[in-house]
BALOBA-1460 file (C-alpha; in Angstrom, 3 decimals):
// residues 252
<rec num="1" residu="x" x="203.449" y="38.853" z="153.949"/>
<rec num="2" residu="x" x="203.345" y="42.196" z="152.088"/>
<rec num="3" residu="x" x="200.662" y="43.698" z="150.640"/>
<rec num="4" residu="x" x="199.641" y="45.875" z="147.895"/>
<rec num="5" residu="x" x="198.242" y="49.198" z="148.489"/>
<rec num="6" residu="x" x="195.146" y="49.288" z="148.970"/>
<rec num="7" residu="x" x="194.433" y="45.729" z="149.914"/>
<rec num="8" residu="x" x="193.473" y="43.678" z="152.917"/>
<rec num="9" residu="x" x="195.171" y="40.640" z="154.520"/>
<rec num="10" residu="x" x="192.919" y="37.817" z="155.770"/>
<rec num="11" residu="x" x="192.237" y="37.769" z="159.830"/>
<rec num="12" residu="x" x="195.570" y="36.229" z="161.289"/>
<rec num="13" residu="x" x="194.205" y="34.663" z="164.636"/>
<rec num="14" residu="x" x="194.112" y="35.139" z="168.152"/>
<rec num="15" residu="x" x="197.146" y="35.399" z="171.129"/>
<rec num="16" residu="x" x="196.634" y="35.880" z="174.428"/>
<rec num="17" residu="x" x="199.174" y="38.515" z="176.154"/>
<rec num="18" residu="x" x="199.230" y="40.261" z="179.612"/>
<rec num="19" residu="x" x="195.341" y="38.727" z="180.385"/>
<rec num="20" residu="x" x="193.705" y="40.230" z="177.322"/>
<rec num="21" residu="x" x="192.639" y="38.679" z="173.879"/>
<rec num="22" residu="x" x="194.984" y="40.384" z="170.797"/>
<rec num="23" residu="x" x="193.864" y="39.353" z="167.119"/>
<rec num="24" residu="x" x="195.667" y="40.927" z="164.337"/>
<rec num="25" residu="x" x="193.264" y="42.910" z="161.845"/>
<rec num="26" residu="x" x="193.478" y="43.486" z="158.089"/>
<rec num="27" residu="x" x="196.603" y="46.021" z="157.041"/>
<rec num="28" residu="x" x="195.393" y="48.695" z="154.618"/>
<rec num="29" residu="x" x="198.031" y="50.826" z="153.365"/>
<rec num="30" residu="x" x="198.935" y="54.158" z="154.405"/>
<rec num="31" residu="x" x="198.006" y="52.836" z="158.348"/>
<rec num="32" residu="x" x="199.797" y="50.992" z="159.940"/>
<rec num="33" residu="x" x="198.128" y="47.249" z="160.559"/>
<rec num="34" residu="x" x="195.351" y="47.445" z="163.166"/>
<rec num="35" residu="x" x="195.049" y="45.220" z="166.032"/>
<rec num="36" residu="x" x="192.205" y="44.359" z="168.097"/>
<rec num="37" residu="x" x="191.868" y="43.774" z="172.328"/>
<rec num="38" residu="x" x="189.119" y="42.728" z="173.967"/>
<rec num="39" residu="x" x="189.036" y="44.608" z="177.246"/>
<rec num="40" residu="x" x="188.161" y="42.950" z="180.190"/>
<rec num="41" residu="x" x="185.936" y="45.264" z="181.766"/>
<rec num="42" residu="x" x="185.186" y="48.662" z="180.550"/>
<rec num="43" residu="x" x="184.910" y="51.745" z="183.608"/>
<rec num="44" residu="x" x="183.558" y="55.269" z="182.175"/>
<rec num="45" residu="x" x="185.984" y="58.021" z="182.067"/>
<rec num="46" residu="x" x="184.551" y="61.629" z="182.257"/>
<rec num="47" residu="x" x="187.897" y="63.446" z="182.668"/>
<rec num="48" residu="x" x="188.146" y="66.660" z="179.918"/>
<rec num="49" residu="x" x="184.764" y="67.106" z="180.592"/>
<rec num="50" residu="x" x="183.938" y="70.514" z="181.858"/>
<rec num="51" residu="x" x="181.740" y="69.129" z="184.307"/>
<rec num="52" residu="x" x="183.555" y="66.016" z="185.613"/>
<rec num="53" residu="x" x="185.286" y="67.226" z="188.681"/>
<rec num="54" residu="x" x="184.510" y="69.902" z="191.470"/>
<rec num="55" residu="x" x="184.761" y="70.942" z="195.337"/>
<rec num="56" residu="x" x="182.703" y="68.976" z="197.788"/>
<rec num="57" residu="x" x="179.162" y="69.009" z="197.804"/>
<rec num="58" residu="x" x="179.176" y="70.518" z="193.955"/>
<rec num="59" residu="x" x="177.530" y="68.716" z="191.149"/>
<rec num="60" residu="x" x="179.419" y="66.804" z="189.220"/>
<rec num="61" residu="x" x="179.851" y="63.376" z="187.047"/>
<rec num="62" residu="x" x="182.427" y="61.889" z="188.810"/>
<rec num="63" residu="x" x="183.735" y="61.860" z="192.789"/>
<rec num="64" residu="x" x="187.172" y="63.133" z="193.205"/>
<rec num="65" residu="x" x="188.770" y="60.014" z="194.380"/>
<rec num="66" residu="x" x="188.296" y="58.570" z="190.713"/>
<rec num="67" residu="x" x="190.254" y="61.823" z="189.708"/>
<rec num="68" residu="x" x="193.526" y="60.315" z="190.765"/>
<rec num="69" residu="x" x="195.835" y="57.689" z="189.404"/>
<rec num="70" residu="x" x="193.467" y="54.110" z="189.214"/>
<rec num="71" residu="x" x="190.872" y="56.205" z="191.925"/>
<rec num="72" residu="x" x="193.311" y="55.691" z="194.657"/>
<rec num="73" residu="x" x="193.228" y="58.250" z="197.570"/>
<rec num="74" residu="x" x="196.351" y="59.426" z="198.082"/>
<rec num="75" residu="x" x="198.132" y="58.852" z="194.834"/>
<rec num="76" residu="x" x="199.080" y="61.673" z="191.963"/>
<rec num="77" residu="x" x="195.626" y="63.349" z="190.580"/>
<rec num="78" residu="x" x="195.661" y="62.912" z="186.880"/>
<rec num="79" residu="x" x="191.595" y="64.092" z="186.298"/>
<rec num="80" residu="x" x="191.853" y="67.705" z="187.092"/>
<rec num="81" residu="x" x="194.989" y="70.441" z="186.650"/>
<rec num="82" residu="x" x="196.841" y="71.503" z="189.604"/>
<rec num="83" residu="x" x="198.402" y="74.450" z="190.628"/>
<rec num="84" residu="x" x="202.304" y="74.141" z="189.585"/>
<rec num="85" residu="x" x="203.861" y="74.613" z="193.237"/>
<rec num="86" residu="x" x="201.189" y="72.938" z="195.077"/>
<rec num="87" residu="x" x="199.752" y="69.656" z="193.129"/>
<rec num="88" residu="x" x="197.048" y="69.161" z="195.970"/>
<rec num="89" residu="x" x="195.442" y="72.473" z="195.112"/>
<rec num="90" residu="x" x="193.061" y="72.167" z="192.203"/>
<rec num="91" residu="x" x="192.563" y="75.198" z="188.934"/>
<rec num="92" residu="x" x="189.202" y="76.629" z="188.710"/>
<rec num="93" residu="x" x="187.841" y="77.539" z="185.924"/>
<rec num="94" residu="x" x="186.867" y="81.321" z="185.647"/>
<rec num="95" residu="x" x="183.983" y="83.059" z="184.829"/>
<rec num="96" residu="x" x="184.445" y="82.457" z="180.961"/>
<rec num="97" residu="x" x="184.227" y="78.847" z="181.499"/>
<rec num="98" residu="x" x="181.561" y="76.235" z="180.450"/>
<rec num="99" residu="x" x="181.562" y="75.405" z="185.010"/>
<rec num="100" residu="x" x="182.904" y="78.390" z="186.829"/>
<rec num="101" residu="x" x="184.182" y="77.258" z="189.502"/>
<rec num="102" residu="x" x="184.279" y="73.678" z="189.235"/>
<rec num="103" residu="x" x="188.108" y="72.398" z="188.373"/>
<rec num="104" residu="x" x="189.426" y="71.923" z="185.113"/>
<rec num="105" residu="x" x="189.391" y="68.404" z="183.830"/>
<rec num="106" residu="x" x="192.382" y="67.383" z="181.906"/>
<rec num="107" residu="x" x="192.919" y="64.747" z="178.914"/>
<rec num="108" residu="x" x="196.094" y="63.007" z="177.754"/>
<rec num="109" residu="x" x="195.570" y="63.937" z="174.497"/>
<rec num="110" residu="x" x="195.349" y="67.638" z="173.231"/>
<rec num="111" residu="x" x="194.845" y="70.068" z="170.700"/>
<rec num="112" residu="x" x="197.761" y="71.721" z="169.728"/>
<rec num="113" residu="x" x="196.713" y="74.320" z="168.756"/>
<rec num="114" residu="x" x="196.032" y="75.762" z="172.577"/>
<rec num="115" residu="x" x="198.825" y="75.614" z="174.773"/>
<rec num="116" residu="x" x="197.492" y="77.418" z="177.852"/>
<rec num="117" residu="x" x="196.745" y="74.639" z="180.192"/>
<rec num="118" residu="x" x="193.593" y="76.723" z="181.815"/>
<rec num="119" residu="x" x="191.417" y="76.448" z="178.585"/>
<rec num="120" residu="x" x="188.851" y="74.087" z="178.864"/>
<rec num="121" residu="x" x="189.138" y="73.626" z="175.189"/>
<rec num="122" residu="x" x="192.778" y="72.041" z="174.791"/>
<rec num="123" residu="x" x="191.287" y="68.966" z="176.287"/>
<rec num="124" residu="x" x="188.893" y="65.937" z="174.892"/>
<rec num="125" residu="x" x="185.553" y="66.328" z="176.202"/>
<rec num="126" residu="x" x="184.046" y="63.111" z="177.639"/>
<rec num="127" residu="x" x="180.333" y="63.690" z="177.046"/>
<rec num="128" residu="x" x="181.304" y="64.839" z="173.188"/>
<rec num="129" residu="x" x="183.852" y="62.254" z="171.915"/>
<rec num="130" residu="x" x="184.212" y="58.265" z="171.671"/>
<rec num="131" residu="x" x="187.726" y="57.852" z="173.373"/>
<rec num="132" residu="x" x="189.480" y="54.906" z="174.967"/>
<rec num="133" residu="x" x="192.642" y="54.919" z="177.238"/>
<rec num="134" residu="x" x="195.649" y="53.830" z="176.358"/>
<rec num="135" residu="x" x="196.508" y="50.774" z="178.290"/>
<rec num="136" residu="x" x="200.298" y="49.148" z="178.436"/>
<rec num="137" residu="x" x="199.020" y="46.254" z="176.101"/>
<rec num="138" residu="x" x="197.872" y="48.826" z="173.507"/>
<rec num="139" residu="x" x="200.904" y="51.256" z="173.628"/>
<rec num="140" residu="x" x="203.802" y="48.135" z="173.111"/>
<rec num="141" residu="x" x="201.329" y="46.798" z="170.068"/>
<rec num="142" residu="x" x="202.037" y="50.322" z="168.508"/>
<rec num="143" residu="x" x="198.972" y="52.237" z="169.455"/>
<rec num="144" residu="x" x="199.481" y="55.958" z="170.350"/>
<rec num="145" residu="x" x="197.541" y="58.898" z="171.845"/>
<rec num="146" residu="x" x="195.695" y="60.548" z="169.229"/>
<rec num="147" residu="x" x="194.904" y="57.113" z="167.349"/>
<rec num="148" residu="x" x="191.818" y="56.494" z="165.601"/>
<rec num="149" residu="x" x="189.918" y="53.222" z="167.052"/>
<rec num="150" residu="x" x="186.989" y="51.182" z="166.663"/>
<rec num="151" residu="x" x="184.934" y="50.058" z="169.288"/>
<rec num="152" residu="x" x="182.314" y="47.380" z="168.827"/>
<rec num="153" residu="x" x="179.598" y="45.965" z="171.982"/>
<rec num="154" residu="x" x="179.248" y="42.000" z="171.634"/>
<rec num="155" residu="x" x="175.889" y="43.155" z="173.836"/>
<rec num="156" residu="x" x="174.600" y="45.202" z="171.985"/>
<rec num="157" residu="x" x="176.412" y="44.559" z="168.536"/>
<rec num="158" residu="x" x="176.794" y="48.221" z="167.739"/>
<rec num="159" residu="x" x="180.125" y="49.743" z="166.640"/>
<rec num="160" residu="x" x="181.635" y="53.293" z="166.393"/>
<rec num="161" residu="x" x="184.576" y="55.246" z="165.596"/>
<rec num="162" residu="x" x="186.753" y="57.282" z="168.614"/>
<rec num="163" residu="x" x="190.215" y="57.849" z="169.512"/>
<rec num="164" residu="x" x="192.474" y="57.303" z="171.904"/>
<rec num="165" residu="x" x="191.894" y="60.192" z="174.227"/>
<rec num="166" residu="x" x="193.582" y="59.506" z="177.438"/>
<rec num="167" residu="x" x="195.869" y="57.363" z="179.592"/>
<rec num="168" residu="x" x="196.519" y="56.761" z="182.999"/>
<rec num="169" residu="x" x="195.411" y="53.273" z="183.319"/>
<rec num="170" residu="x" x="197.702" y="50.620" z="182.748"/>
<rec num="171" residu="x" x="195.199" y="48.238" z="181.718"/>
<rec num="172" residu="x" x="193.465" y="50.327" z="179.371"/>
<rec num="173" residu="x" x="189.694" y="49.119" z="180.796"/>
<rec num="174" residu="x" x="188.450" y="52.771" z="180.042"/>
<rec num="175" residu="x" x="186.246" y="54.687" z="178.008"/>
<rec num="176" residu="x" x="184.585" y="58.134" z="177.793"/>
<rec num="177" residu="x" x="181.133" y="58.648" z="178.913"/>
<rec num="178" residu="x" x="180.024" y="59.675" z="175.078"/>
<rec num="179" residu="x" x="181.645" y="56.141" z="173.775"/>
<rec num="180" residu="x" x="179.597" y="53.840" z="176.150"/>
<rec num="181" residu="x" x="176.421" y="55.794" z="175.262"/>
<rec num="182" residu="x" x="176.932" y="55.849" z="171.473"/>
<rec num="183" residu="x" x="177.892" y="51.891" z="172.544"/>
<rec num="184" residu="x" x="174.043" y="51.545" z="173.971"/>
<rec num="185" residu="x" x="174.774" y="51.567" z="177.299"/>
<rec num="186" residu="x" x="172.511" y="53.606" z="179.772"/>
<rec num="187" residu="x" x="175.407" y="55.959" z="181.710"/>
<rec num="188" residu="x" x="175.061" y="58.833" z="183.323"/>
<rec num="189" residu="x" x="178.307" y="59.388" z="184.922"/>
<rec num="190" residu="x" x="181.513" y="58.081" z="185.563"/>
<rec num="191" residu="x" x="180.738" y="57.246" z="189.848"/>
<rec num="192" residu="x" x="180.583" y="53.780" z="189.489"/>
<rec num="193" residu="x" x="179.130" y="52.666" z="186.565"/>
<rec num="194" residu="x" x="180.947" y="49.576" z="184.421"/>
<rec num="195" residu="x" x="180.977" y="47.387" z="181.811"/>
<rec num="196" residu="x" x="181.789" y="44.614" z="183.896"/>
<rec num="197" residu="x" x="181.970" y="41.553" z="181.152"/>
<rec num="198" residu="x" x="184.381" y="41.310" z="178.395"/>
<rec num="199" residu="x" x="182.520" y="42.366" z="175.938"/>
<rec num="200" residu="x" x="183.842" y="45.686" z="174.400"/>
<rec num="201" residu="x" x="186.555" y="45.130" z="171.624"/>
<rec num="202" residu="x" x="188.724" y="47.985" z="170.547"/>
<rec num="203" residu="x" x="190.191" y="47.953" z="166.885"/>
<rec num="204" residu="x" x="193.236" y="50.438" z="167.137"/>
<rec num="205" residu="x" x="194.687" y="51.894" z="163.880"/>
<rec num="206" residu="x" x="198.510" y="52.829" z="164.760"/>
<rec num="207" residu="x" x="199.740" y="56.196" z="163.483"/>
<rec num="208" residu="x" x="196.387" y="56.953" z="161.819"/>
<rec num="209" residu="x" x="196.579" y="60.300" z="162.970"/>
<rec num="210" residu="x" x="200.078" y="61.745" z="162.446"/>
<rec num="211" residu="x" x="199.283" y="65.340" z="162.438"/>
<rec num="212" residu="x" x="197.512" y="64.842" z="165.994"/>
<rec num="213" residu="x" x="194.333" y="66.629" z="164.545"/>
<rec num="214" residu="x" x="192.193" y="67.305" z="167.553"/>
<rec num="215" residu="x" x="188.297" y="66.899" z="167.363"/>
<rec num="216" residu="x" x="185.335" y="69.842" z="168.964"/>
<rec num="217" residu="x" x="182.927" y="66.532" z="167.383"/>
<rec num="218" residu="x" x="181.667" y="63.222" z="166.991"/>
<rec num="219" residu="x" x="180.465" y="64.334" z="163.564"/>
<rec num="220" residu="x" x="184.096" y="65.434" z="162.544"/>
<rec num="221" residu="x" x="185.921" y="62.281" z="164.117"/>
<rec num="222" residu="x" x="183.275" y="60.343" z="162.046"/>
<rec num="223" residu="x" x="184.176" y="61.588" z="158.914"/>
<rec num="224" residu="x" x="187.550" y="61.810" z="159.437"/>
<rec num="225" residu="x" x="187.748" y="57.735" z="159.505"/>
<rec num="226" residu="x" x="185.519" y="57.524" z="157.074"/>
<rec num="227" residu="x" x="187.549" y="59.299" z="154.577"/>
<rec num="228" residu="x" x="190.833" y="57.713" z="155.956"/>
<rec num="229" residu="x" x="188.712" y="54.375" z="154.759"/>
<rec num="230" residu="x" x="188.848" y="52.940" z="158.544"/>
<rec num="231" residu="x" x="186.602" y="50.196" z="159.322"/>
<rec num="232" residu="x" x="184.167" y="49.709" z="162.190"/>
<rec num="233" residu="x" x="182.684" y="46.501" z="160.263"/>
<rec num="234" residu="x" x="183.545" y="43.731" z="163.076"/>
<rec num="235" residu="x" x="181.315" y="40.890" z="160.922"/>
<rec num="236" residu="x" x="184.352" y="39.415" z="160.054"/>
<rec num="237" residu="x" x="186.317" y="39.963" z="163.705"/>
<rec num="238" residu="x" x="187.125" y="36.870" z="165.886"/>
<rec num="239" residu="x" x="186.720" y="38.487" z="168.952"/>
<rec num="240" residu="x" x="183.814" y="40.159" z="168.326"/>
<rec num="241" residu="x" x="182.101" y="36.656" z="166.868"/>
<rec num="242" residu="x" x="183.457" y="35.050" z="170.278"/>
<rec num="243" residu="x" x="180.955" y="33.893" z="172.888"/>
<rec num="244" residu="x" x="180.062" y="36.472" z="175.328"/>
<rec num="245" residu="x" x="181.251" y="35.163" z="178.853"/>
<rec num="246" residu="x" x="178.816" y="35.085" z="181.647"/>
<rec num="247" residu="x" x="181.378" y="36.144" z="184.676"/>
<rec num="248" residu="x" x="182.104" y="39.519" z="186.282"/>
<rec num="249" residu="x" x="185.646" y="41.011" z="187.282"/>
<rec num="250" residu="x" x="186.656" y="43.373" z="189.650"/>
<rec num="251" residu="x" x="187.446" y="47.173" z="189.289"/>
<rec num="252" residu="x" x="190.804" y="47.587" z="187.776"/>
């Protein structure tokens, strides 16, 4: 059906794809029409914090095994940079740095504006910004990095606006450390704490941020959406009015 500018379609229903819940959203012109998923477990991601990742026996918010691809020893490390001709051998960061010392923690997403890949800067900071990862689901729906989202707790019934930050996760069960606190959720750090229920529902907005404007904070995402007329209003949402299940799954 098309729709004038401006205007929203009713709530279209539920499908179930690749194990997770999809309901179509309302389509307000210019963005593209949103989509919900309701994630099946939801693991904290610290990576682009300047903090998350460091030699042995340093403090940090994460353990390096989660630092490569789905915290499996042994495979590619996605977390932290590497040096170029060695991708075992981590970057420090120098003595400018928020962490000398400790490695540098990388996002998916990042600002264009900085193209040297030491600067702690050209990444999304975990412990500042509400972001998701991009899971396969999400990415053949339409959703891209740099997206605005919505993200909505049937727990705690609170809701707040982030992007997608990351990727690196196929199944997209990830958020930052910032977006499960602003959520309610008591975290700390991304060792092996989990929302284990399904019970977080993300609202992506496809192409809502073609420039790929990059954001130093909540405040600034915030507004952003607001004046892009995004809504983190989930009264209305099917998934978010479903019953909250009572069983636990397994770290993706």
């Amino acid at each position: 059906m098309r729709l004038l500018p401006g205007t929203w379609s009713l709530l279209t229903g539920l499908v179930l794809s690749a194990g997770s819940l999809v309901a179509a959203t309302p389509r307000r012109s210019p963005v593209r029409a949103p989509f919900e998923i309701l994630t099946r477990r939801m693991d904290v991601d610290v990576d682009g914090a300047p903090n998350a990742y460091g030699p042995p026996g340093t403090r940090t918010l994460d353990v390096l095994k989660n630092a490569h691809y789905r915290g499996r020893k042994g495979a590619e490390i996605v977390g932290f940079l590497t040096d170029d001709d060695h991708p075992n051998v981590p970057v420090l960061q120098g003595a400018h740095d928020p962490y000398p010392g400790l490695y540098i923690s990388q996002t998916a997403f990042t600002n264009p504006a900085i193209q040297d890949e030491k600067n702690m800067r050209r990444y999304v900071d975990a412990t500042r910004i509400n972001y998701i990862v991009l899971g396969d689901e999400a990415r053949r729906l339409g959703a891209r990095l740099g997206d605005f989202v919505a993200v909505y707790s049937r727990r705690t019934h609170r809701s707040v606006y982030g992007i997608v930050g990351d990727d690196g996760n196929p199944s997209g069960n990830e958020g930052s450390l910032h977006l499960l606190q602003a959520l309610g959720y008591p975290f700390h750090d991304g060792r092996d704490e989990a929302v284990e229920r399904r019970e977080i529902v993300v609202r992506f907005f496809p192409h809502s941020n073609p420039h790929d404007r990059f954001f130093r904070s909540q405040a600034a995402l915030d507004a952003s959406a607001v004046q892009l007329g995004l809504s983190r209003d989930f009264s209305t949402s099917l998934l978010a009015m479903a019953s909250h299940p009572k069983q636990s799954h397994p770290r993706d």
